[in-house]
Every structure is written in structure tokens, then in C-alpha cells.
N, C-alpha and C positions, 0 to 999 in steps of 0.2 A: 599372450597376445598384446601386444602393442599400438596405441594408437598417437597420432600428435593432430592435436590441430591451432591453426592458428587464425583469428579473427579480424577482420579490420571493420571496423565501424564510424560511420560519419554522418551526424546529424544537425538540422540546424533549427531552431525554435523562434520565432517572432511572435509578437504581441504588441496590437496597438495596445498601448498605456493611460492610465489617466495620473493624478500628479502622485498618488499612493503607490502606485508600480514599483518601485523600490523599498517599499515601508516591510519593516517585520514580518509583519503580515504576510505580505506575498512571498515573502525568500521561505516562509515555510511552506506557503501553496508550491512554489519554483520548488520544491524539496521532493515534493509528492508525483511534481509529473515528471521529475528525473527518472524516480522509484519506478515508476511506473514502465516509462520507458525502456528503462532497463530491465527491468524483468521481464518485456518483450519481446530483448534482442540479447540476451546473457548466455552466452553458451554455459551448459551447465554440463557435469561428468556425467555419463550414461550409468545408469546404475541396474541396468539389465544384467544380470551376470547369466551364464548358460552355467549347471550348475555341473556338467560334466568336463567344465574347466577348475583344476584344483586352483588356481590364484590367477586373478588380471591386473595388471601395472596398466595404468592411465593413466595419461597425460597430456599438458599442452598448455597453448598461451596466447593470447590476444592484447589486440592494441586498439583502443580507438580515440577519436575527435570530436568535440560536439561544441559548436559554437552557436551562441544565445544571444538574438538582439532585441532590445524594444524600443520601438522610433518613437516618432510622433509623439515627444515630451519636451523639457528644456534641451536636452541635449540626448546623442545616442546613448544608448546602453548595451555593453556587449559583455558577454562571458564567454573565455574561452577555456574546454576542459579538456586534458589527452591523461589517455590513462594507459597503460600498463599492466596485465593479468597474467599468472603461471597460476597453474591446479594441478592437483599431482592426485593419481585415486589406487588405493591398493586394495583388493576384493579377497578374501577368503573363502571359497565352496557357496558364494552367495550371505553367507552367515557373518561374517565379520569386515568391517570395510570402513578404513579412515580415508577422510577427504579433508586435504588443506588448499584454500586457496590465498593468494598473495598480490597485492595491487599496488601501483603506486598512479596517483592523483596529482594531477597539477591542475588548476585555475585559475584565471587570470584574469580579473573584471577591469571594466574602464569604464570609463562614461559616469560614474558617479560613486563621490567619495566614500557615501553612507553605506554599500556594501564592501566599500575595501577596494582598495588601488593596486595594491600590492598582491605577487603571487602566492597562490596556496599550495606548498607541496605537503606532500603526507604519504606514509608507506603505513600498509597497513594489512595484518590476515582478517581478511574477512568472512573466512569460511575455516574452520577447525573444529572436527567431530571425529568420535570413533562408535560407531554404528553394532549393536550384535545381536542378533534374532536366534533366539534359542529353540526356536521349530528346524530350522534349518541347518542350525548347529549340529541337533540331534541323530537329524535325515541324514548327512555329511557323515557325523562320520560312525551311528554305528548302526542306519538304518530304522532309528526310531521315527512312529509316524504318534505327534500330538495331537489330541481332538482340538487343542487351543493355542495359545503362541504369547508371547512376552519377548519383545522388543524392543531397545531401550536404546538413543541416542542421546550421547553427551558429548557437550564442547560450547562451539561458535555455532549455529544455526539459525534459519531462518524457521521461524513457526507462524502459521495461520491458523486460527484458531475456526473451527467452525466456518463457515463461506465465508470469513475478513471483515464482520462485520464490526468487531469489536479488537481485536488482535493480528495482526501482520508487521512483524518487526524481527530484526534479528536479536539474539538473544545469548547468552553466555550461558548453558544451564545444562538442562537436563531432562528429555520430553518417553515417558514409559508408554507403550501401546501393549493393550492386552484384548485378548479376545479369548473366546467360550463360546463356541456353537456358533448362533447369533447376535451376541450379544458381545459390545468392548466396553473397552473403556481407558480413555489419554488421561492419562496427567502431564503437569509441566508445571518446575521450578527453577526460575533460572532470574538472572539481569542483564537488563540492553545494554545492548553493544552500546559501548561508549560513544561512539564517534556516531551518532546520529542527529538527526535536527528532532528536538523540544519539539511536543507540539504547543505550548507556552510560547507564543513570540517576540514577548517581550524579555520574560525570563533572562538575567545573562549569563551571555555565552549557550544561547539556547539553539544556534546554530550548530555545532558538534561535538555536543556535550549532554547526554540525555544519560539521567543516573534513576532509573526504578525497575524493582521489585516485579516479578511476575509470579503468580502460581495459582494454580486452580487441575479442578475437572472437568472433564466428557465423558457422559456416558448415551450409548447407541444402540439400536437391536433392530435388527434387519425383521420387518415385517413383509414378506413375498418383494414387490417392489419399490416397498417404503421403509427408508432410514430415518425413524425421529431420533430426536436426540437432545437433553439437555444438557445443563453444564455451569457451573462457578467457574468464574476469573478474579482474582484480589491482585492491584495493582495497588504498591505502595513508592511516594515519590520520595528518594534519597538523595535528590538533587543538594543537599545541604540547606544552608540558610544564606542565600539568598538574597542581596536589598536592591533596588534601586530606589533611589534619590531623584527627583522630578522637580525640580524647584522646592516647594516647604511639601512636598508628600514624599514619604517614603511605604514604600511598598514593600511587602517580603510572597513569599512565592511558596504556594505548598499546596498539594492535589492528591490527593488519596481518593481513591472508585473501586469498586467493586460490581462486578457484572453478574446476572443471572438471567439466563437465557436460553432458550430453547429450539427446535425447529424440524425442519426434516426434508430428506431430499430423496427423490426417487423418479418413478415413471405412472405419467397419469394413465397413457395408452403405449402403447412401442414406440409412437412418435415424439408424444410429450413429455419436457422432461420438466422436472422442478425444484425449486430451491425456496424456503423458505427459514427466516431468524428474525425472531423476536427479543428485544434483550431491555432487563430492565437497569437501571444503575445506580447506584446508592454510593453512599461512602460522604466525605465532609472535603472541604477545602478553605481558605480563606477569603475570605470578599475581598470588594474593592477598599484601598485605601483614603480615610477621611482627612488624614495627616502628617502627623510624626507616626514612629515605631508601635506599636502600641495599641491602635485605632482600628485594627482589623482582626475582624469577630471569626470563627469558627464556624462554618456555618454547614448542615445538612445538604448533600444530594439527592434528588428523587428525580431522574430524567429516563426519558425510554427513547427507543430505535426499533426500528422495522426495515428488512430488504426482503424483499421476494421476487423469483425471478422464473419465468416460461420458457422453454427453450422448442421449437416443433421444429423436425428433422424431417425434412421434402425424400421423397423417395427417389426423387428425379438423382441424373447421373450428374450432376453439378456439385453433389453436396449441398446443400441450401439448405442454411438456418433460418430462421427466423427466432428473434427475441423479444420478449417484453419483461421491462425491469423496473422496479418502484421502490423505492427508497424515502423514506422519512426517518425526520429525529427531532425533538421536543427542544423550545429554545426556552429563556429568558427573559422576561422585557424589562427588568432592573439591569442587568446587563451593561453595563457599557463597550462590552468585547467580547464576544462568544468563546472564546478560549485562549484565555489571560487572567491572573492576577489581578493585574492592571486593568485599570477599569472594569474591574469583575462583578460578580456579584453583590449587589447593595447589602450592607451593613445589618444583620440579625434578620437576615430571610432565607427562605426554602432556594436553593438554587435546583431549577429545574433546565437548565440546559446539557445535553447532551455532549458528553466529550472523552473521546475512546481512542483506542491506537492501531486501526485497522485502514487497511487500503482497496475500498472499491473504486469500482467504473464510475467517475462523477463527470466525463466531459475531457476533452483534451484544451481546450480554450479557455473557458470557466471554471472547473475543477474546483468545488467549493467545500471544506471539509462541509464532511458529515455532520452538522449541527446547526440546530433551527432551518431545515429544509425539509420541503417536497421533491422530490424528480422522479420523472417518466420518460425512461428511455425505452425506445424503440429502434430494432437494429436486424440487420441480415446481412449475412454474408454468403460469398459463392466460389467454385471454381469455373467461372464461366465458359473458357475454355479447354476442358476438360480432353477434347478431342483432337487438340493440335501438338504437335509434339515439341513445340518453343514454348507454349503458355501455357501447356496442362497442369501445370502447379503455381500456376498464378493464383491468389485468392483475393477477391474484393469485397468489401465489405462500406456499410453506411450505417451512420447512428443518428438518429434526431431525439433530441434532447428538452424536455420544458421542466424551468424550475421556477420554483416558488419557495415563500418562507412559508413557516410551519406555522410561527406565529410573529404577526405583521408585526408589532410593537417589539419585537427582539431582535437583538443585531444578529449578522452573521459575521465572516471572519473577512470583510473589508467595508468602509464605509456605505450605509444606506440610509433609506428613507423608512424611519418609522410611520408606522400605521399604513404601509403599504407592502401586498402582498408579490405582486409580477416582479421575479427575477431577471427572466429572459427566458431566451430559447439560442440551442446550437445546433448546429450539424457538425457532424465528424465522416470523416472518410479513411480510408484504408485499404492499404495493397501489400499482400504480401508475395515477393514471387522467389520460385528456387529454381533458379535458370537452370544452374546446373547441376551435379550431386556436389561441387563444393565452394560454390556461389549463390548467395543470394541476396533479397534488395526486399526493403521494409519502407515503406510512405505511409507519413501520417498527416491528416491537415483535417483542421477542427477550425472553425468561425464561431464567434460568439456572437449574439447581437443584444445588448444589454436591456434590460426590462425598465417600468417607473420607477421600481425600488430601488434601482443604482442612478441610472440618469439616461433618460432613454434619446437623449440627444448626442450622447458620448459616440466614438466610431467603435465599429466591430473589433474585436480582440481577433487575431490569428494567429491559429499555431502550426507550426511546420515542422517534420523532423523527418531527414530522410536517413537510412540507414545501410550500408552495405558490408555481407560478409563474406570471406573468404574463409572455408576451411580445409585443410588436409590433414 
């Protein structure tokens, strides 16, 4: 069985700016809602195999555009991205199954020097794994049935660790799934893909160049309709050594964490569903710099995180969710940059801000890593017209958004006002429709509207991104 398909995609992202809009800082927020974006419109291989097919060949390839502006500053600012995909999938009896995929990236910014004038090309695999499930290996081919299974994918992959609260990144390594009855258990050891953005923003070369260490456990056991589950993460940074030079301070750059964490996801009644993670973080890094080489201490982490999330599933013929999601994470008030070297943590203190390599839902607008914040989001989505035969797979959706900081006197990841806690608040909106079986269309548009703690006189931030695809 043969399949091809091919994708066009076109999106456009705005944002009113204030004069940081292009600072470090933000090209790693700008980093996060690309990620995001994109993993909401990525065609990805099917990996249903029917298992009384002895091997499936997949294939195919996409193309898309996505152009970025943010007005209302000294000048415009625009990026413009076209990319290039082939994916190729070979399936064995369900059991065995390599997937490679292949991109190439062009960028093109203008309107301001500080991110680069000039274009960005780059080719690159971003997906290279060979996948083998020994339950089904067994079933294939000589009719063996296991009470358990051991599964094991290694290469290029993307891994999410638990609900993303601490882990969503691709990875070069090697992730084993085991199960026993009710009970599993993941491991995973591997290193990030090179070509990522730091979450360090200052760090150089911290825009596509991310060098650490991942490896840990999960372990899980199905109780009726509850999965808890705990788990270790050890993240070591191998970014090398590091300086920048600031005038007479020089900085060097080094982050080691460790996670431990727990949680559990299931069903409260048939309709409720839920998600909960708790994760505490340890490990050491270096503070901020007092000087020369030399001047910056070693210093302890002890920070936590929380997401929990409700989901109620309407019985009505619409599909209709409803969500409520809450999200915290512990800051710093020594601080001078919630997640930096650079202006880091003061000099022979407990650093107690939060700072992990996972990708939740923070907003399309405002998007503010996960560190020294509160947020309550609130969201539903539908197929409202479920009964017409042009829009029955239309889906709409809406998010209202309120953030806060965790703790008023610590920074987050853009300039604020200490000793004040109001963030703001956003709405997000969403449409996603599949006009046809090989056409579809994705709208995203979020408004921010900024709190005291940024500058509550600044204009709304908007984000736009529309998306269109094509497949056969």
C-alpha cells in the first residue's frame, strides 16, 4: 500500500511590540510558538499499520510559508520562512518500522539588524528512528501472545515526557517502553537535537545550537481509571564553555537540573477527564556575573512546577469540550533574568526559580515560559455545525487566559515591574476546518492585553497565523 501526500502551508503571525520585541529573549518566546504551531499543522506518517498487511512503504512531502511581522516599533519587522519536507515510512507486520524525515529551511528577516539581515538556509533530518515492539514481533511471526511487551525506539525523535511539563524536545537517543499487566515503565537516554533554540537567551549561539544530556525514568500502573505515575529526569548541559564579555563582566553559562516528579491522568466520571504533574527541580548552575572570569559561584537549585488540567466532554452531537487548566512555577527575586546566566541568580544563593525544557499551552499572544508564573486558562471547543454537509468538520474553539507572577519581586522572561503581581489577560480563538478529505484550513488569533506588571498602558500584542493544507 502506497500512499503520497503533499502539504502546503501559509501562515502569518503579528504582534504589537514594545522596544524588547526583538531582544533575545523574545526570538526564544518566537521559537516556542513556531514549535507550537507547528506541531499543530505537521503532517505526520500514519503509524496505524493493519497487521494482516506483511509491510507498508509511506511516503510524501510538503511545502510551506510563514511570514512574521511586528509593527508599531522603530521600524517594521518581518520574517519570512519557506520550508521544504520528504518523509519516507517502511512498517514491518506492525513490529518494526523506520521513519526518516528531511527539510530544508530558509529565513529571511528584515527590519532589524539585531536578528540578522541576511538569509537562513539549512537542510537538515529531523526525524531518524527505527522503532521494534517485541509483542508484536512475536504475534507476526510465530503466533506468540505476551502477558507484557518491550518496545524500544532509537534515533532522532521527538519525546514528551509525562503531560510536557518538564520535557518536549527532539532528541538523538533512545526511549524503552515496558509494560507488565498494569503496570510500565519509559526510560530515556539520549541528546538534543542540535539545531534547536537554548532556552538560555543569552547564551551564544543559543539560537540553533542546544548541546544537553537527557536521561531518566517513568514508572505507571493503571488503577481502574486512574494512571499515576512518577518519574526522574537528569538534564546535563554540554553546551561547552561558554563566555560572553559585557563590557568589564564576563559571564560563562552552565545549567545542570534534575527533575522529580509525579502525577496522574485518568477519568473522574465518563465525562471528566484529567491530568495532573507536579515536579520538583534540583541540580546547581551558575549565578549571575560580578565581573571578570572567575566571580561566579556554583550555586544549588530547589524550584517546583504544577499543571493540572479538567477536560468535561458534552454529550451533545457537537462534540463540545470544555477545559480548565492551571499552571504554576516558583520564581527568584535575586534574579535579574528568569532564565539566563546572564543576570542570573545572585552570587552564593539558593536559586529557587524554575526552568525545564517542556512545551505547554501558555497563550498564543503572550506565551511566557513556564517560570515565575500563575495561569488559568479556560477553553472550549466545538463542531458547531456538525449537521451541514460543508461545515460538519469545522471545529471552533476559544481560550481566555489570566496570568500572574508566582512571586511579584522575580522576573519573568521579559522586562517587568518588581513587587507587582498582574500580568495580564488574553483571549485566543481557533478554527479548524477539513473542507475536504484533502483540504484543510487552521486560523489562529490570540490578543494580549498587558497587565501593571509589564506596562498596562503598552497596546495589545496580536497574533495571527493562518494555515492551509493540501493533501493527496
Amino acid at each position: 500500500m502506497n500512499k503520497r501526500t503533499i502539504a502546503i502551508i501559509a501562515g502569518c503571525v503579528c504582534a504589537a511590540a514594545c522596544p524588547w520585541a526583538w531582544s533575545q529573549n523574545n526570538l526564544e518566546r518566537f521559537q516556542r510558538q513556531l514549535d507550537t504551531l507547528q506541531r499543530d499543522t505537521r503532517i505526520e506518517a500514519d503509524e496505524s499499520i493493519p497487521m494482516d498487511q506483511r509491510a507498508l512503504i509511506d511516503y510524501g512531502a510538503y511545502i510551506d510559508a510563514l511570514f512574521i511581522a511586528f509593527p508599531k516599533y522603530d521600524q517594521d519587522h518581518i520574517m519570512q520562512q519557506y520550508e521544504g519536507v520528504v518523509w519516507g515510512n517502511v512498517n514491518l507486520d506492525g513490529a518494526q518500522d523506520f521513519f526518516i524525515r528531511g527539510r530544508y529551511d530558509n529565513r529571511i528577516f528584515s527590519g532589524d539588524s539585531r536578528v540578522g539581515g541576511e538569509p537562513d538556509e539549512e537542510n537538515q533530518i529531523d526525524r531518524l528512528y527505527y522503532r521494534f515492539d517485541l509483542q508484536r514481533f512475536l504475534a507476526s511471526t510465530n503466533g506468540t501472545q505476551l502477558g507484557g511487551d518491550v518496545s524500544v525506539t532509537a534515533g532522532r525523535q521527538l519525546v514528551n515526557w509525562a503531560n510536557g511539563l518538564v520535557l518536549s524536545q527532539q532528541i538523538d537517543g533512545a526511549v524503552v517502553d515496558t509494560s507488565f499487566g498494569h503496570a510500565k515503565a519509559e526510560f530515556i537516554a539520549g541528546r538534543s537535537y542540535y539545531n534547536q533554540t537554548d532556552i538560555d537567551p543569552n547564551r551564544p549561539n543559543f539560537v540553533d545550537n542546544e548541546d544537553r544530556v537527557f536521561y531518566g525514568a517513568l514508572l505507571s500502573y493503571q488503577f481502574n481509571k486512574h494512571q499515576p505515575f512518577l518519574y526522574f529526569l537528569s538534564q546535563q548541559d554540554e553546551n561547552g564553555d561558554p563566555v560572553l564579555t559585557t563590557g568589564a563582566v564576563s559571564t560563562e553559562f552552565k545549567y545542570n537540573s534534575f527533575y522529580l516528579g509525579g502525577g496522574s491522568t485518568g477519568n473522574l466520571t465518563d465525562h471528566l477527564l484529567y491530568t495532573v504533574e507536579a515536579t520538583y527541580e534540583g541540580g546547581n548552575d551558575l549565578s549571575g556575573s560580578t565581573g571578570s572570569i572567575g566571580t561566579q559561584t556554583n550555586d544549588s537549585i530547589q524550584a517546583f512546577a504544577a499543571d493540572a488540567r479538567l477536560d468535561y466532554l458534552f454529550t451533545d452531537p457537537h462534540k463540545t469540550r470544555w477545559t480548565e487548566e492551571f499552571i504554576a512555577a516558583s520564581g527568584d527575586s535575586d534574579r535579574g533574568v528568569s532564565n539566563s546566566n546572564l543576570g542570573g541568580n545572585a552570587p552564593n544563593t539558593r536559586d529557587n526559580g524554575f526552568n525545564a525544557f517542556g512545551l505547554l499551552n501558555t497563550g498564543f499572544a503572550f506565551d511566557p515560559a513556564v517560570s515565575n508564573v500563575m495561569i488559568l486558562r479556560s477553553g472550549i471547543t466545538s463542531f458547531p455545525f456538525n449537521s451541514s454537509p460543508v461545515f460538519r468538520k469545522l471545529q471552533l474553539g476559544a481560550d481566555w487566559l489570566l496570568y500572574s507572577k508566582f512571586e511579584s519581586g522575580a522576573p519573568i522572561d521579559e522586562p517587568s515591574h518588581s513587587g507587582d503581581w498582574w500580568l495580564g489577560t488574553e483571549l485566543d480563538f481557533s478554527a479548524t476546518w477539513q473542507m475536504t478529505s484533502d483540504l484543510s484550513l487552521l486560523v489562529r488569533y490570540g490578543i494580549f492585553f498587558p497587565g501593571s506588571a509589564l506596562d498596562s498602558d503598552s497596546d495589545p500584542r496580536n497574533f495571527v497565523a493562518v494555515g492551509v493544507t493540501y493533501a493527496f
